[in-house]
PASE-597897 format. One record per residue (C-alpha): residue in one letter; x, y, z. Coordinates in pm, whole numbers, padded with zeros to 5 digits, always signed. Example, Ala and Ser with C-alpha at 12.3 -4.5 7.8 and 13.67 -1.06 7.14 Angstrom:
2
A, +01230, -00450, +00780
S, +01367, -00106, +00714
This chain:
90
X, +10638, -17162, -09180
X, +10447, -16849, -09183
X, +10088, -16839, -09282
X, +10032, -16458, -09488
X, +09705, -16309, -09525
X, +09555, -16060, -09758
X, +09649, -15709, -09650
X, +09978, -15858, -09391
X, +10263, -15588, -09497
X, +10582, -15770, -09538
X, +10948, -15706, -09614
X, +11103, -15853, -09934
X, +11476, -16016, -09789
X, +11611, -16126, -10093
X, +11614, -15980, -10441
X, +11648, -15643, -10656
X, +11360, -15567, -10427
X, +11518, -15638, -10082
X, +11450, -15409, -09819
X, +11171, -15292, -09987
X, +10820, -15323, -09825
X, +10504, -15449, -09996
X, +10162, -15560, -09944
X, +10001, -15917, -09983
X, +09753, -15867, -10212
X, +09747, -16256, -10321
X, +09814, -16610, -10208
X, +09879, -16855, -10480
X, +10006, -17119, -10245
X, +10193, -17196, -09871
X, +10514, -17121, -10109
X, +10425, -16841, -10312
X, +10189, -16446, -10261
X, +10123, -16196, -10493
X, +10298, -15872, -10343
X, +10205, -15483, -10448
X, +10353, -15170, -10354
X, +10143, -14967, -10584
X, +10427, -14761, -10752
X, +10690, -15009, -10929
X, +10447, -15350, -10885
X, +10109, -15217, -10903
X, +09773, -15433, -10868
X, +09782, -15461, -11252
X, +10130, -15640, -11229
X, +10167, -15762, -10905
X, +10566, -15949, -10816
X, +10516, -16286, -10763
X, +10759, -16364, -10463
X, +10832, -16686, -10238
X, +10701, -16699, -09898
X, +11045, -16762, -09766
X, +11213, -16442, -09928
X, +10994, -16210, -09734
X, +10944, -16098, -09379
X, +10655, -16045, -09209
X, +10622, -15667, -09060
X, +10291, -15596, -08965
X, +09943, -15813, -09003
X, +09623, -15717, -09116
X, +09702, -15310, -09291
X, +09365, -15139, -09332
X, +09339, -15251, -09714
X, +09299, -15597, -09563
X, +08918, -15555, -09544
X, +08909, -15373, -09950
X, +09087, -15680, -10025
X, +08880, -15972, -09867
X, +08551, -15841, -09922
X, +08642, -15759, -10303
X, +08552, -15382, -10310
X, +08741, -15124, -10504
X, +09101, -15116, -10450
X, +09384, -14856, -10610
X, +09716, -14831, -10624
X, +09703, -14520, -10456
X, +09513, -14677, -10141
X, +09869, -14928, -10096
X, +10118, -14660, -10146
X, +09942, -14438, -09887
X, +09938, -14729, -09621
X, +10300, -14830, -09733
X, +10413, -14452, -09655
X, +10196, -14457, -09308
X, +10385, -14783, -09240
X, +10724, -14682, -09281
X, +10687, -14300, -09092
X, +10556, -14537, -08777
X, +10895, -14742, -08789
X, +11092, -14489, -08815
């Protein structure tokens, strides 16, 4: 099984979200992450998503270091990574 880590960007498989990329922004347990993408699940409301419905894509995004030493973290700061992310893959 996969270990995530704060920041990893991953790919939801299964779901009304599949195909859909987010970022880890929690990790409740080895089963289940908190996942943001900053416009639909923002880090108010966060989807709560099993470990085995998502994919990992890329590890460690720059908000990885916002998020582990607790500084100030928007919504805006995930979309923009998110949107960096996906015109690299394409």
């Amino acid at each position: 099984m996969t270990k995530y880590s704060l920041g990893d960007i991953v790919l939801s498989k299964a779901g009304r979200d599949a195909n859909e990329y987010f970022v880890v922004i929690g990790i409740i347990d080895d089963n289940y992450v908190y996942l943001a993408d900053g416009k639909n699940k923002t880090l108010a409301k966060p989807k709560r998503k099993k470990t085995k419905h998502i994919k990992l894509c890329l590890e460690k995004s720059t908000v990885s270091d916002k998020l582990e030493n607790a500084r100030y973290l928007l919504d805006s700061d995930i979309r923009k990574v998110l949107k960096n992310f996906k015109n690299q893959t394409k």
